[in-house]
N, C-alpha and C positions, 0 to 999 in steps of 0.2 A: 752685565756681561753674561747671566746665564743663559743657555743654546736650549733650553729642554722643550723650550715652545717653537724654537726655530727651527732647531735641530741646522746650526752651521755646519761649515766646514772645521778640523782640527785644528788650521791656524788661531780661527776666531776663538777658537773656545780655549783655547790651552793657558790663554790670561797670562803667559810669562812664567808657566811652571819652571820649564825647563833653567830658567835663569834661579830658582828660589833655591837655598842652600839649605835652608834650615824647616825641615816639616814637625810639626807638631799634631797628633793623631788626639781624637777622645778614644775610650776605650771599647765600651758596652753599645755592640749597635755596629762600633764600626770596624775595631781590628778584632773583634769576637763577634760572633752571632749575637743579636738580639734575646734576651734570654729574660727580661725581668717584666715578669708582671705586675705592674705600679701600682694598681688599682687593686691588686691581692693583698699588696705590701701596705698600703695604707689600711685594709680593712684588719689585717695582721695586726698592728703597729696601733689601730683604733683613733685613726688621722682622719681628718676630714678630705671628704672626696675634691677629687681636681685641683687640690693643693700638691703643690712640688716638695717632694719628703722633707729635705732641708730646709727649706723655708717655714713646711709648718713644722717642724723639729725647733726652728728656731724663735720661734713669738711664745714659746710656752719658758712657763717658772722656769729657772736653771736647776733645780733638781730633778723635775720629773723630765728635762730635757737629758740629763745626765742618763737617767732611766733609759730614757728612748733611742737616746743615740747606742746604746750597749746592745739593745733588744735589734736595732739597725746591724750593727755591724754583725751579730751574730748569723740574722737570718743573710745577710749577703755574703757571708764569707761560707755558710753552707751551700750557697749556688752558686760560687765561684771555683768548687771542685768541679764542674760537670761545664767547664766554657768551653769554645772548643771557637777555632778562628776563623774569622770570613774566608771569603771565598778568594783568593787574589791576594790574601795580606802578606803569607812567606814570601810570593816571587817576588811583590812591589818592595817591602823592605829589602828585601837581598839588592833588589836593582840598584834602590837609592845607597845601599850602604857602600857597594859598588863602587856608584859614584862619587864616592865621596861627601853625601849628606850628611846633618844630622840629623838623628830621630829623636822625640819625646813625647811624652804623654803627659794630656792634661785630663782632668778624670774628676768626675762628684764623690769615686769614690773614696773609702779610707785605703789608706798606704798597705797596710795588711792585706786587704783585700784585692787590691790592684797585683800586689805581688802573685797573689793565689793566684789569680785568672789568669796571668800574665804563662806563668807556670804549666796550666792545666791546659791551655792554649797551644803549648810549644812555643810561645812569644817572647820569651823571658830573656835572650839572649840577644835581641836585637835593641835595646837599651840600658845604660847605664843607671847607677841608682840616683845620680845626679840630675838624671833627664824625664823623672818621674816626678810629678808632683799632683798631689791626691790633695783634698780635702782638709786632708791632716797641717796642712803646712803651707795652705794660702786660701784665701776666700773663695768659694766656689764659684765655677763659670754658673749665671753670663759675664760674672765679675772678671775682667780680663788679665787680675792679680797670679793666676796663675801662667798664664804664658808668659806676663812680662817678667815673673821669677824665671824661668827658664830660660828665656835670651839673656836676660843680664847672665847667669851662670854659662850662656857660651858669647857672651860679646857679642851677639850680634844683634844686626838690625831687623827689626818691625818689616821692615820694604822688602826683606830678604827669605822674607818665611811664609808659612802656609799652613794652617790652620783646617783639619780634615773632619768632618763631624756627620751626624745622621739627624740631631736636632736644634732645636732654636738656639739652645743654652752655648751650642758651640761655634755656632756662628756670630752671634751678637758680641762672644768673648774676642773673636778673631777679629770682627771688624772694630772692637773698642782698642783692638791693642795695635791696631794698624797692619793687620796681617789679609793674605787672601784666603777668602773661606770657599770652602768646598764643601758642597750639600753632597755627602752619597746617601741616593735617597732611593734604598733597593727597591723597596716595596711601593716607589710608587705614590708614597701617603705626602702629608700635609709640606706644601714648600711654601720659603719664607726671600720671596725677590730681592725685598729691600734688602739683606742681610747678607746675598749669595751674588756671586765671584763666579762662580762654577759649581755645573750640577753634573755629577755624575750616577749612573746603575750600579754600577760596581767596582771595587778595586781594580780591575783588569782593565776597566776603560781609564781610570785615575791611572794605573801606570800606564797606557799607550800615549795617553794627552801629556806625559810629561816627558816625554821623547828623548830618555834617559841614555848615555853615550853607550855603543853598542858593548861595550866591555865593560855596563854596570850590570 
């Protein structure tokens, strides 16, 4: 269903936003600027290249993994003073909360840290603490454990929600948990077909595709 080769018309590409009630955002990338350099953080961290931090965090002993995880959370929670939010993310939250959405956040990162950005953002007010779920508190995406924590805590359905991301990790989560995923894919860089619903540039185009009722 993705248009980014076609480039359809609105109808085609909107996949049924307008019907979805429940949106679930990642964090780093897409309701905040792009901000972490992985390849810093792994030579920081002394991780092997092209490995996904978590994953090599998690094949090592549980002590020095205890180690690594602290050494993580430190160096992210000092670059989570200085987030600052995409481009398009205040209006489109205001739209959906408007309407009546809900909003939540699935995230690699820890919960501390997700608060920070969120914070330093100005984003902090457009979810609850219920509607956050970090690392801390379910298996990381592409594991889909954390969205399907978040609809069970609002009753709802998989068929009814939407799943917004910048990377693989968030897409494979959406489509394992039966959601529609959305590539915002600013820059341009690597897309994943098989995995993507809808591709969007930017949040401004994500909120016009979802043809929000004029008094959200």
């Amino acid at each position: 269903m993705s248009g980014a080769a076609t480039n359809p018309g609105t109808d085609a590409r909107s996949g049924g936003l307008a019907d979805r009630h429940h949106w679930l955002f990642d964090m780093d990338g897409t309701l905040t600027l792009a901000a972490h350099d992985f390849d810093a953080m792994r030579r920081t961290l002394s991780l092997p290249a092209g490995v996904p931090i978590l994953e090599a965090l998690a094949a090592m002993p549980e002590q020095e993994q205890r180690h690594k995880r602290a050494e993580l959370d430190a160096l992210e929670l000092d670059m989570a003073g200085a987030s600052r939010a995409q481009p398009g993310a205040v209006a489109l939250l205001e739209a959906l909360l408007g309407a009546g959405r809900s909003l939540g956040i699935v995230t690699r990162n820890g919960r501390e840290i997700a608060d920070a950005t969120l914070r330093a953002a100005g984003l902090d007010g457009y979810f609850t603490p219920e509607s956050i779920v970090s690392r801390d508190c379910a298996v990381a995406k592409p594991d889909p454990a954390g969205i399907d924590l978040v609809l069970r805590r609002w009753k709802a359905d998989a068929s009814r929600a939407v799943m917004v991301g910048d990377y693989r990790f968030d897409l494979q989560a959406g489509r394992a948990a039966g959601c529609l995923s959305v590539h915002l894919n600013v820059n341009v860089g690597e897309t994943w077909p098989e995995l993507t619903d809808i591709v969007v540039r930017s949040l401004g185009e994500l909120h016009a595709l979802a043809r929000l009722p004029p008094d959200g």
